[in-house]
Each structure stands twice: as C-alpha cells, then as structure tokens.
N, C-alpha and C positions, 0 to 999 in steps of 0.2 A: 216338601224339601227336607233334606236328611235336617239334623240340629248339629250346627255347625261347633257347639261347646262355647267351652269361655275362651274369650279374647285374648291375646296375650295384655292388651292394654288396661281388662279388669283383673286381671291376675296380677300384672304391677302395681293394679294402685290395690287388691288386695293385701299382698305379702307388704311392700311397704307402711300400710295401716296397722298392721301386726305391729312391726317393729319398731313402728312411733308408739305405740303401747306401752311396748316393752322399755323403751325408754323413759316412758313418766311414771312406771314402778310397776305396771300390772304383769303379776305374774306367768313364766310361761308355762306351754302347755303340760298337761301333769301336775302340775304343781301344787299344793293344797294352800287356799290364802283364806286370811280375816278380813280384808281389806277388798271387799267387792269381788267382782269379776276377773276373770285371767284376761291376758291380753288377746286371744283369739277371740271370746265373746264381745269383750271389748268392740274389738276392730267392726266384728259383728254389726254391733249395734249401733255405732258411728256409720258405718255405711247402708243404714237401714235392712241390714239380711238379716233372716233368720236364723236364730243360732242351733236351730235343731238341725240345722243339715253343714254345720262349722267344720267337722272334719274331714266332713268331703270336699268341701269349697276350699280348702286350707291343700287336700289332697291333688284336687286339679290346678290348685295355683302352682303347684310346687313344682308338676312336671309342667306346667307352662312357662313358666317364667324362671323361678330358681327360688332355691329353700330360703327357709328363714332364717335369719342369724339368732340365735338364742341367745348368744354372750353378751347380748343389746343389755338384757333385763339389769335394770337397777334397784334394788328395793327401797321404798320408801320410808320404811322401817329398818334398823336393825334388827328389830327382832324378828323381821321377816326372812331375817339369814338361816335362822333355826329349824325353819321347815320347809327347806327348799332342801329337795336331796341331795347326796352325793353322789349320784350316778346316774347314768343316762340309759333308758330302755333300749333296744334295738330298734329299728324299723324295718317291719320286711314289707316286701312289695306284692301288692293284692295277688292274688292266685287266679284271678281271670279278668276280661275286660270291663269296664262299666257298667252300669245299665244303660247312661245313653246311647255307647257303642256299641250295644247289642239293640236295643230298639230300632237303629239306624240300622241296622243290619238285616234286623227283619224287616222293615220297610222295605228295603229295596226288597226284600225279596219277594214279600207281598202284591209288591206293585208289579214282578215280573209274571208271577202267578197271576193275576189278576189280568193283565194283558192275554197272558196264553190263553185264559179261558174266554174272556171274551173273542177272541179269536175266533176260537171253537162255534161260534155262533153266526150261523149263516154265513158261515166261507164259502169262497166259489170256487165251483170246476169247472174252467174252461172250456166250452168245447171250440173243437177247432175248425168245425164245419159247420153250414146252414141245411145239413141234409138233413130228413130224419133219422133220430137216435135210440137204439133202445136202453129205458133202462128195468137193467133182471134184480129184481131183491131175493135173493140168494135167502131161502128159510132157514129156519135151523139144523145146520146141517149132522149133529151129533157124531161124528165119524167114530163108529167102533165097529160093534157087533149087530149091532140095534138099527145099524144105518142102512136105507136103502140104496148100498151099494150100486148095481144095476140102473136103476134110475139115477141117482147123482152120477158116474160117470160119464151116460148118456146128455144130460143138460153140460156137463162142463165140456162137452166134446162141442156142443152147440153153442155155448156162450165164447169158445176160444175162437171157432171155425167161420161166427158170423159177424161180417161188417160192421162196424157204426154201433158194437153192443159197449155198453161199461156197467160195471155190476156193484151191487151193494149187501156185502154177509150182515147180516140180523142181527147175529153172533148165538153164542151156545155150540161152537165149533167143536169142541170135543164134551165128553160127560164132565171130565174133571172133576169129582166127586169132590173133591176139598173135605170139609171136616164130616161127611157122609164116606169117607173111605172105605167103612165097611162091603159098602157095593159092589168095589173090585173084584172081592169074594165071589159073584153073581155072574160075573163079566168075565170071558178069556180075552182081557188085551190090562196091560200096565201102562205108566204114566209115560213112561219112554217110547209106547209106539202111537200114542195118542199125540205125544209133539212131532213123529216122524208126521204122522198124517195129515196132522196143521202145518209142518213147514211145506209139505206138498202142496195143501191146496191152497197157499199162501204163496208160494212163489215159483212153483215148480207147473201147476195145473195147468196155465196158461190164462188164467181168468183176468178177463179187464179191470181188476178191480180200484172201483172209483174211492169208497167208504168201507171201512170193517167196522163193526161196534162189537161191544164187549158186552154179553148178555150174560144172566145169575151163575149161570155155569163156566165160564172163562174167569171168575170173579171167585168163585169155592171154593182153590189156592191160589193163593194171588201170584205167586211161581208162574203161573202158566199164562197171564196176562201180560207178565214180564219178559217172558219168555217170547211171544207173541211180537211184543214189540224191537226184542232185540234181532227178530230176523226179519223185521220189515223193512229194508233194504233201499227198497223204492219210494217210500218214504209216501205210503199210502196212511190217510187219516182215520186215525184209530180213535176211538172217541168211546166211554164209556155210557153207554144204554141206548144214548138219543143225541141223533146231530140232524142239526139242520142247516142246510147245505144249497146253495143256488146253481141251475145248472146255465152259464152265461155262453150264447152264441154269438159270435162276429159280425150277425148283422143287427145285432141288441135285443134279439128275445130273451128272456130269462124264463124260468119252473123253478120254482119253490119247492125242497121237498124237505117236510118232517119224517124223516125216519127213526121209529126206535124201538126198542128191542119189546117193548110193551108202551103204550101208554097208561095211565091212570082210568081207571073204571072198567065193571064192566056187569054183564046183564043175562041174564037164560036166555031173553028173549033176541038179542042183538050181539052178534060175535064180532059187529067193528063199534059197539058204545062207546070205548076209549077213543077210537079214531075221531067219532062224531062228535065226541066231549070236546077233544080238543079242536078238531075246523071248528067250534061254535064260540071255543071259550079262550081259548091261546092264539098264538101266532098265523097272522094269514100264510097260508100255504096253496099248492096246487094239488100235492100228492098227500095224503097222510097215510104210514104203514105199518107196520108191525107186522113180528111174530111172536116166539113163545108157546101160545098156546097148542101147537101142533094141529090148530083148524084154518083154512081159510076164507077170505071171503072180498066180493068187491061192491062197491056202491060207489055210482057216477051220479052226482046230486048238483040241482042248483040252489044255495041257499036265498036267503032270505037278504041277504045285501049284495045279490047278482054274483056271486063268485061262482064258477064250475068247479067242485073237486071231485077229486077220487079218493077215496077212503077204504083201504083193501087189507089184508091180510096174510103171510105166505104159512103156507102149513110146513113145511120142512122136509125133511127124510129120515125121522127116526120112525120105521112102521112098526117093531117092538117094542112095545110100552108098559112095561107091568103096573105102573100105577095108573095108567089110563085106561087098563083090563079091570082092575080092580073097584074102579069107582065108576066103572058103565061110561065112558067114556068114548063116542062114536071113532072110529079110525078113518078118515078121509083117506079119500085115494086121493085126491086134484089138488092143485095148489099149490104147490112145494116151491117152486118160485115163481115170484107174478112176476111178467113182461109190464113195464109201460113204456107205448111206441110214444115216441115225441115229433112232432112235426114244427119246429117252431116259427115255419113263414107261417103257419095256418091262422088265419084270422078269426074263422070260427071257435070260439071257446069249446065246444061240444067235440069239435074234430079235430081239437092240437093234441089232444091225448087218447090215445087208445093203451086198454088193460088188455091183460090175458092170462087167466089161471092153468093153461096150457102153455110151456115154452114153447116146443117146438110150433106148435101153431102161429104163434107171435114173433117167432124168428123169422118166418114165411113171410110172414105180411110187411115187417121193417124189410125182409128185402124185397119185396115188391116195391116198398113207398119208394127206396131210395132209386132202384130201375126204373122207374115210371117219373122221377123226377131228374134223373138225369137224362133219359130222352126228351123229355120235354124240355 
C-alpha cells in the first residue's frame, strides 16, 4: 500500500506542541539560545520523535495543517532578547516532491511493471478450434542480403496459404548491427530498408503470427526493437528472448510451449543441450525451441517423470555467413522452420505432436489431419 504521510490530526497536535513551546520561552526556530533546547526539539521530544528528522516533520506539518505562529515565543530571560535576531530568513519551497512521494510513485509503478511481467509468463493463445493446428517457428530470418530470400518467400507463401497454421519469429529479424556498425560497410542494404523489410514481414507478409521475440540482433540498437513495437498494430506479443506461452483449445486441451531465442548451454556433442537442460531442469513444457545458432535439430523424448516432449531447433535463412565460414562452421541446408502439427483430441502422448524440419512437407500433413478429420 502506497504511505499514506502524516495525518492531518498528528500535524495539529504537531504545530500546536511547537507553540506551547514557544510560549514557556523555548526559543524559535533559528534562534541561538543558553537556555536548552529551541522549541521545535522541544516539541520533539515531548512527543517522543526524533529530532534528527525535526525539519521535515515541522515541513509536512506545515502544508498539512498551517504554519506556526512565531510571535507565540516569550523569552524567559531578558537577556534572551539580545540574541534573538532582527530579521526573519525567507522560506522557499522545496524544488521537488518528497521522498515519500517519490517512493509511492515508484511503487506503483513497480507494482505495474511487475504485473506486466509476470504476465508475460505463460499467457494463452486461444485457439478457436479442436482441429488440428500447425505451429511454424519461423528461424532467424536475417532479412538483408545474406537472406535466403527464394526459400523465405516460398515458406511465407505456405504459412499465409495454409489452414489452421499460427507462427512464431525466434527473432534476429533483421542484422541490425547496433554498436558493430562497422558491417554496414560489408553489406549493400541501410537501417532504413532493413525496417522496410521487418514492417513487411511483420504485417504486410500475411503470416499468422501468434509470438515474435526479440533475439541479440533486434537488441544491437535498441531503435529497432522499438521501432518493431511501434508497428505492431495487432497487437501481437513481443517478448524479449523467451516466452512461454500456452496453446488453449475449446474443448480444454492445452501445449505448453518454451520458446526462446537460445536457451542456456550448450555442447559439440548435442545441438538441442540448452533445450534438454531446460525440459530436465526449468519449467514443464511440451515443446522446447530455439534458434540462433543457424543449425537445426529435433528430438521426441520420453523422460524420466513420463512427460513426452519435443526439443528442436530452427536453423533460419541467413545462408551467407562470414563468420560461420571463418570458424569451420557446417551450413545446413534443412531446418529453417520447424512445423509442429498439434492434434489436441489426440490422447496418445506420442501422436498429439508431430515435428517437421521440412515446412512444406508438414503443411501437407496438417492438411491432411485436418481433411481426414472433418470427414470423419
């Protein structure tokens, strides 16, 4: 709860304790005395406060209640007439709020940040049918010069064209070099045709898009994350690296999926470790994905506390890669987005989900499921 300040009822019996003070001779504030304390410590220590914090408690009695009358003061000495001044300082009014009314301020607004994010954690997408669905993880799609053009417009022709698909970008949607600017040098395209090519495939492409994340590269200037969001229109969830996301059907199936732009770890031997780190060590899921790496890969596992998942990888479309030349780095052809079909009347854990590191192949099959189950 915010802090509500002082009452108007201890700010009266505040100021009025001053001014009984000042009436049995304690000096007022400023004043230089022999005779003990002034009447603001005074009052202080009559009401048990501490007098280290007396001119602020003095300060919020003032605008709560009403100033103090100084002309109260009586001295109990004559000769305490001699070093009471003959003039009175100004007062000016503080140059900004409190601290408590900045604490309270950030409160709230902590607490509203705090809600957002938790949000952000396993929210749902409705689907709105019990048919099967597909969902495409869209790899890193790098749109420049480096991009496999030809193939990406080929899959967004099939992800727009085919029934019951909703897709999810990895992210690393354009190079965006950020504080590596230099590389533009290397590259014939500028920052202004790299946001033409992300407002395209962001709302112009046709793509179902369910999730977008924001991977290292959307992240290099932070301009273009922003930028990102100020054309998301449909008000698709953008989520920085990793979201995980429920996909909820009308007759109460649910799939769990972790998606993110990497997971943590990884191995020579094993190109989905991260994935398998986390189905073993983080949050139960059905799907666990990534990309990044511009490799792919899938594994359908049953672990050890009966869960079925899939653990995959999309390799992307950037198929020029000079630093991936440079350090022996294999170029995948396959991969670039994986398919996973969803069936969710399917009771069989093994057959609610089907991969595919082939799209078009896996477009086929989601629309056969969905033919084959509406004749039936």
């Amino acid at each position: 709860m915010p802090n509500p300040g002082i009452s108007e009822e201890t700010a009266k019996q505040f100021i009025e304790a001053v001014e009984e003070q000042l009436k049995l001779g304690r000096v007022p504030k400023g004043t230089v005395s022999k005779n003990g304390p002034g009447a603001l410590a005074a009052a202080c220590e009559k009401l048990g406060y501490s007098g280290g914090g007396a001119s602020s408690r003095l300060a919020s009695a003032e605008r709560k209640y009403r100033k103090v009358d100084w002309s109260l003061y009586r001295p109990a000495d004559p000769q305490e007439q001699t070093n009471t001044p003959v003039f009175d300082l100004p007062e000016f009014p503080t140059d900004d709020i409190s601290a408590e009314d900045m604490l309270d301020h950030l409160q709230r607004r902590f607490e509203k940040k705090l809600a957002h994010e938790d949000a952000k954690t396993w929210f749902k997408v409705k689907i709105k049918t019990n048919d099967p669905v597909g969902l495409a993880v869209v790899g890193d799609p790098h749109l420049g010069t480096h991009c496999n053009i030809p193939l990406l417009r080929r899959d967004v022709d099939i992800l727009r064209n085919t029934e019951g698909m909703l897709a999810v970008n990895i992210g690393d949607t354009a190079d965006n070099w950020g504080r590596m600017v230099y590389l533009y040098a290397e590259d014939d395209i500028s920052r202004p045709t790299e946001r033409k090519l992300a407002r395209w495939f962001l709302k112009d492409a046709g793509v179902p898009w369910a999730v977008w994340l924001h991977g290292n590269h959307d992240t290099m200037h932070s301009e273009f994350s922003t930028f990102l969001k100020s054309e998301n229109v449909a008000q698709i969830p953008m989520v920085d690296w990793r979201a995980k996301f429920c996909l909820t059907f009308p007759g109460g199936g649910e799939i769990r999926v972790d998606a993110a732009h990497n997971h943590k770890g990884t191995s020579v031997y094993n190109r989905l470790h991260g994935q398998k780190r986390a189905a073993l060590w983080d949050e139960d899921a059905d799907i666990y994905v990534a990309g990044h790496h511009h490799t792919w890969g899938l594994t359908h596992e049953e672990l050890d506390d009966g869960r079925v998942v899939w653990m995959a990888r999309a390799r992307g479309y950037k198929w020029i890669d000079e630093y991936a030349t440079r350090h022996n780095f294999h170029r995948d052809e396959y991969g670039s987005t994986i398919l996973f079909v969803i069936d969710p009347e399917e009771e069989n854990a093994v057959r609610r989900i089907s991969a595919f590191a082939d799209l078009e192949e896996g477009a086929e099959y989601l629309s056969w499921k969905r033919a084959k189950k509406k004749a039936a």
